[in-house]
KOLLUMVO-930589 format. One line per 5 residues: number of its first residue (from 1); for each residue x, y, z of N, C-alpha, C. Coordinates in steps of 0.1 Angstrom, whole numbers, plus 5000, padded with zeros to 4 digits. Example, Ala and Ser with C-alpha at 12.3 -4.5 7.8 and 13.67 -1.06 7.14 Angstrom:
<atoms>
1> 5132,4943,5078,5123,4955,5078,5132,4967,5078  5128,4978,5071,5137,4989,5071,5129,5000,5079
</atoms>
This chain:
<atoms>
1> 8418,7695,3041,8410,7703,3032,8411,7698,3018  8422,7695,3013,8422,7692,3000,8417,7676,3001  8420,7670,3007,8414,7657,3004,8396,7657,3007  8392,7669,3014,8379,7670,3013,8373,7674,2996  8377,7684,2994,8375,7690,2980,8378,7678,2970
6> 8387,7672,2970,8387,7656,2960,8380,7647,2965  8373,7645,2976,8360,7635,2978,8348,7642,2974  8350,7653,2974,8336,7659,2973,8331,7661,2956  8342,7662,2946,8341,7667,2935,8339,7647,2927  8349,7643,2931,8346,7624,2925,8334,7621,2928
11> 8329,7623,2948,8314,7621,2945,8302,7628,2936  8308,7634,2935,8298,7645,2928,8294,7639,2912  8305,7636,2908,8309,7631,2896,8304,7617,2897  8304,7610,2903,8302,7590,2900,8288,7594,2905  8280,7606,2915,8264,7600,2917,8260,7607,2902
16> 8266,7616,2895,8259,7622,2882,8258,7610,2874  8272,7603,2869,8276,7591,2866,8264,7581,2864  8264,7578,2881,8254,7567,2883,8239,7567,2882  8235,7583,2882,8222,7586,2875,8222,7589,2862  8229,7587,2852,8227,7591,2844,8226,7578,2833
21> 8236,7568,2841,8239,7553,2837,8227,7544,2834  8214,7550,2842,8205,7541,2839,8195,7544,2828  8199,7557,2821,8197,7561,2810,8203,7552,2795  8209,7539,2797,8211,7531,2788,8205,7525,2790  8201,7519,2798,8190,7510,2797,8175,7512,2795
26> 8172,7524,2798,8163,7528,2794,8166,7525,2777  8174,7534,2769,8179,7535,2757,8176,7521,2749  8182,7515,2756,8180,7502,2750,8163,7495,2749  8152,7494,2763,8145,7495,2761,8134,7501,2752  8135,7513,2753,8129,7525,2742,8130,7520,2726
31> 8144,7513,2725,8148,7515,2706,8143,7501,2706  8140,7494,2712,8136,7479,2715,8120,7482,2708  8115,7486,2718,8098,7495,2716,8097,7505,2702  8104,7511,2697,8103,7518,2681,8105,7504,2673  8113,7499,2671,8115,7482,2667,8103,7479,2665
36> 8098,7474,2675,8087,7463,2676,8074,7476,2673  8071,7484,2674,8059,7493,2673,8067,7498,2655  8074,7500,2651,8078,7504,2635,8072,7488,2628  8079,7479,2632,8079,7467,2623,8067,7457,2628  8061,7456,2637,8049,7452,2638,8042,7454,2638
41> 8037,7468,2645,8021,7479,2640,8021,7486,2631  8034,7494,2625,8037,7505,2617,8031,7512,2625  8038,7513,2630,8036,7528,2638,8050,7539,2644  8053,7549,2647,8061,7555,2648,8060,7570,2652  8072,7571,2660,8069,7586,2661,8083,7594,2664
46> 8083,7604,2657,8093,7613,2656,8101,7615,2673  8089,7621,2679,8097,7623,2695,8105,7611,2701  8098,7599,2702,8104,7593,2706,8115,7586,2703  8114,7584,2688,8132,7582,2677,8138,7596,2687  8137,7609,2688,8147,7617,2695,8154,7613,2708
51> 8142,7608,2714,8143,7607,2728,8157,7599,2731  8157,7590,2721,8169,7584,2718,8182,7595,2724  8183,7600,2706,8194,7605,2706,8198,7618,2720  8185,7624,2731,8185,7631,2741,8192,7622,2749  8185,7609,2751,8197,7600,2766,8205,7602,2763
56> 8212,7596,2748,8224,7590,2744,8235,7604,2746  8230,7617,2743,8236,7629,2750,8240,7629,2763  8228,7627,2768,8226,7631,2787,8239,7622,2795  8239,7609,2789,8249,7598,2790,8262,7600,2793  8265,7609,2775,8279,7608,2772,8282,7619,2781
61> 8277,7626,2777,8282,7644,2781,8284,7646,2800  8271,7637,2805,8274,7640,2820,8283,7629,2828  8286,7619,2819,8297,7609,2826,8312,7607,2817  8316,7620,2814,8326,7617,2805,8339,7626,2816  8328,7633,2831,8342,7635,2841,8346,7619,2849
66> 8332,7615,2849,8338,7599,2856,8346,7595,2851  8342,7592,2838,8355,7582,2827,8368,7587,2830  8369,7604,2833,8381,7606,2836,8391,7601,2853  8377,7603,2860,8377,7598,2873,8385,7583,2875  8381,7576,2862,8381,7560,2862,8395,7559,2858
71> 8402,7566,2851,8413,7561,2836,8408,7555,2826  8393,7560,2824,8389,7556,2813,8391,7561,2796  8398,7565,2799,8399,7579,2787,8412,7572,2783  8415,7573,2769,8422,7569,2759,8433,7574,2762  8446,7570,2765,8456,7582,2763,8468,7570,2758
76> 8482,7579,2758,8496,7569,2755,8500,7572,2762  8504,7555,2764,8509,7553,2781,8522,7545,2777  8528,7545,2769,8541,7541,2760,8553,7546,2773  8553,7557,2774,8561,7568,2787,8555,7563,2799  8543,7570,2803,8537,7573,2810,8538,7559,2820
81> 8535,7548,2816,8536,7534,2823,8552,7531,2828  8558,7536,2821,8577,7537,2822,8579,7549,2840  8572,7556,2841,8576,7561,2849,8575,7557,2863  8576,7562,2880,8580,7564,2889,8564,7567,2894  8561,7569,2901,8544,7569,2907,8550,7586,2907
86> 8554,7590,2908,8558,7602,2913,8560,7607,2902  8569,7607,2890,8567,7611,2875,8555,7613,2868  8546,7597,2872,8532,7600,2864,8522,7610,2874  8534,7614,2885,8516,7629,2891,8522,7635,2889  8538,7643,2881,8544,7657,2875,8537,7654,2861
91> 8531,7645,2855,8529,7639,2841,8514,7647,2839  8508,7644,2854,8494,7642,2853,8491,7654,2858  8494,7664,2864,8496,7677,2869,8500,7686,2852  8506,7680,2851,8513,7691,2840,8499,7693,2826  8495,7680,2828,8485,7676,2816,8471,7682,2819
96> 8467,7681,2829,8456,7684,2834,8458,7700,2837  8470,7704,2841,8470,7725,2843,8472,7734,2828  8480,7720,2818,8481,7728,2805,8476,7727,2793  8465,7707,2793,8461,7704,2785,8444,7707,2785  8443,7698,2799,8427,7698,2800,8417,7707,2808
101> 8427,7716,2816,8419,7727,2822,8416,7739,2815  8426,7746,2805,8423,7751,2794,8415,7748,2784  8415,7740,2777,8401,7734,2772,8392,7730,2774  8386,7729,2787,8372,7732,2793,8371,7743,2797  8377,7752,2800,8375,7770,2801,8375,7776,2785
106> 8380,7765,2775,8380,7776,2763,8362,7767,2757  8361,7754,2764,8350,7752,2759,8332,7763,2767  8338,7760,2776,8329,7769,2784,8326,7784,2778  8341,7791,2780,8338,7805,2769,8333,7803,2757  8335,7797,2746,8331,7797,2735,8315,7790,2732
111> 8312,7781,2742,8300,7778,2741,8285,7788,2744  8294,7797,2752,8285,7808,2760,8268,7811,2751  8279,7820,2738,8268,7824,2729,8258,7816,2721  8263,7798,2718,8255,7794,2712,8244,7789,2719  8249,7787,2737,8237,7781,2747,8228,7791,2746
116> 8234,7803,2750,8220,7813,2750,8212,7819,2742  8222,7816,2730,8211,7818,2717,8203,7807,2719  8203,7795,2721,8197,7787,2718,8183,7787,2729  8185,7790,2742,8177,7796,2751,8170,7805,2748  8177,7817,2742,8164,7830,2740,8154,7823,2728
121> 8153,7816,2725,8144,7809,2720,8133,7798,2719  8141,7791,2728,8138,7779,2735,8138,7769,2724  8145,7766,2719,8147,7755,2704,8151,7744,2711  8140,7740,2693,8133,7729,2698,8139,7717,2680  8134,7709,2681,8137,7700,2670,8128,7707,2654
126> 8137,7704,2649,8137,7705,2633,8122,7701,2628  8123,7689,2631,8112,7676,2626,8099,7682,2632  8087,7678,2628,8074,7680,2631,8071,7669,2638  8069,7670,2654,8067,7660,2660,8075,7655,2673  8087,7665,2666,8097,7660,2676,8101,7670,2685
131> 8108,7668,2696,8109,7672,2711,8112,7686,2708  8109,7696,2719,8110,7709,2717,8124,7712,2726  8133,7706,2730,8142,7703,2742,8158,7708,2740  8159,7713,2719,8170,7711,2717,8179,7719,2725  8179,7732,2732,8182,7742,2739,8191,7735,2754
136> 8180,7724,2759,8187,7717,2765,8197,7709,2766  8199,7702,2755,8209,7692,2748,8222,7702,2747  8220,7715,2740,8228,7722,2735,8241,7728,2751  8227,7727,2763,8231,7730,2777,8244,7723,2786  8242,7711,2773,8250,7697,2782,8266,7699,2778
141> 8271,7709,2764,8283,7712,2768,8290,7718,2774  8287,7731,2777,8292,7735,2786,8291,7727,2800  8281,7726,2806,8278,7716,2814,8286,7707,2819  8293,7698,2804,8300,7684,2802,8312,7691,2807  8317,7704,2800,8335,7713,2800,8330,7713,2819
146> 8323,7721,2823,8325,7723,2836,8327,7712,2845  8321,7701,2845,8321,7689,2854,8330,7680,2847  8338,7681,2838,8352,7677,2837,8366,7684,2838  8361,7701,2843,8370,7709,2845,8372,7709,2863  8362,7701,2867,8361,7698,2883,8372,7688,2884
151> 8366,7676,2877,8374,7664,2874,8388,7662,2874  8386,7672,2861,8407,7676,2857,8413,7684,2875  8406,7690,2880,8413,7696,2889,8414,7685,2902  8404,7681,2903,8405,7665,2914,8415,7658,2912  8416,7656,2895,8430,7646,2895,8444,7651,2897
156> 8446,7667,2894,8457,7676,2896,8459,7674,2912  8449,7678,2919,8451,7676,2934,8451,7662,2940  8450,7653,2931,8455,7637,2940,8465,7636,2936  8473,7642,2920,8485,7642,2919,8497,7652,2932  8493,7663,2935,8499,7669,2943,8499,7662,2953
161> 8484,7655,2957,8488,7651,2971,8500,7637,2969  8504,7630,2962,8507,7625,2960,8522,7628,2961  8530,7640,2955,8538,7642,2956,8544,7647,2966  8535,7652,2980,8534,7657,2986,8535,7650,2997  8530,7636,3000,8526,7628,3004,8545,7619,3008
166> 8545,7625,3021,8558,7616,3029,8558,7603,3034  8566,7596,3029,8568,7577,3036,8566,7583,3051  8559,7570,3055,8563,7565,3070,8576,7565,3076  8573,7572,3087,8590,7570,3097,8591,7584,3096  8593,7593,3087,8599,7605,3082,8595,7618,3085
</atoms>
């Protein structure tokens, strides 16, 4: 059962990941096209400069549980590399039940009221022109706290299993 729940929550996480990944390249395409349509036709347009900064959201925000998934995420590993395989899952348990699962639950609560405010209204961009979507964007933190509060708990439960986890023969 738990090694179901940790396949299920990683997949979940690398197919978001992996749809959301081709949203760079798009990115890159698109600011390619403002480039060449600004400096060769003069032409331009507000929404689509946004549209930008919308992937470049959708990106960070919904692959920043993979990154955790990966060991991608910055940490000091000065100790941490020093230890016992079995030290770094009391290390990684401890981090993830007192560092990072509390701050995606305090990010979640506290985001509550500005998502919904931003919903009962349906807000939209500043600019004249530009995307009416901002409500959505604003959606992607809480969003981002939840699907790295999945994350943190995946890695807590490979640490356990790990600890848990008896040699051969025994």
């Amino acid at each position: 059962m738990l090694k179901r729940i940790i396949h299920f929550i990683d997949r979940t996480n690398h197919a978001i990941s992996s749809a959301v990944s081709w949203l760079t390249a798009l990115m890159v395409v698109t600011m390619f096209g403002i480039v060449v349509c600004r400096y060769a036709f003069n032409i331009g347009s507000i929404a689509i400069q946004e549209s930008i900064t919308y992937m470049h959201a959708f990106v960070f925000m919904l692959a920043i549980a993979h990154t955790l998934k990966i060991n991608g995420h910055v940490r000091v590993d000065i100790v941490y590399q020093r230890l016992s395989e079995k030290g770094q899952a009391i290390v990684s348990i401890l981090g993830s039940v007192f560092l990072l699962l509390p701050v995606c639950i305090f990010i979640i609560y506290i985001s509550r009221d500005y998502v919904s405010s931003s919903w009962s209204y349906y807000e939209g961009s500043r600019e004249a022109g530009g995307l009416d979507g901002v409500f959505l964007l604003k959606s992607l933190i809480p969003g981002m706290a939840f699907l790295l509060l999945l994350q943190g708990l995946s890695e807590a439960l490979k640490s356990i299993d790990k600890l848990l986890d008896k040699p051969h023969g025994k």
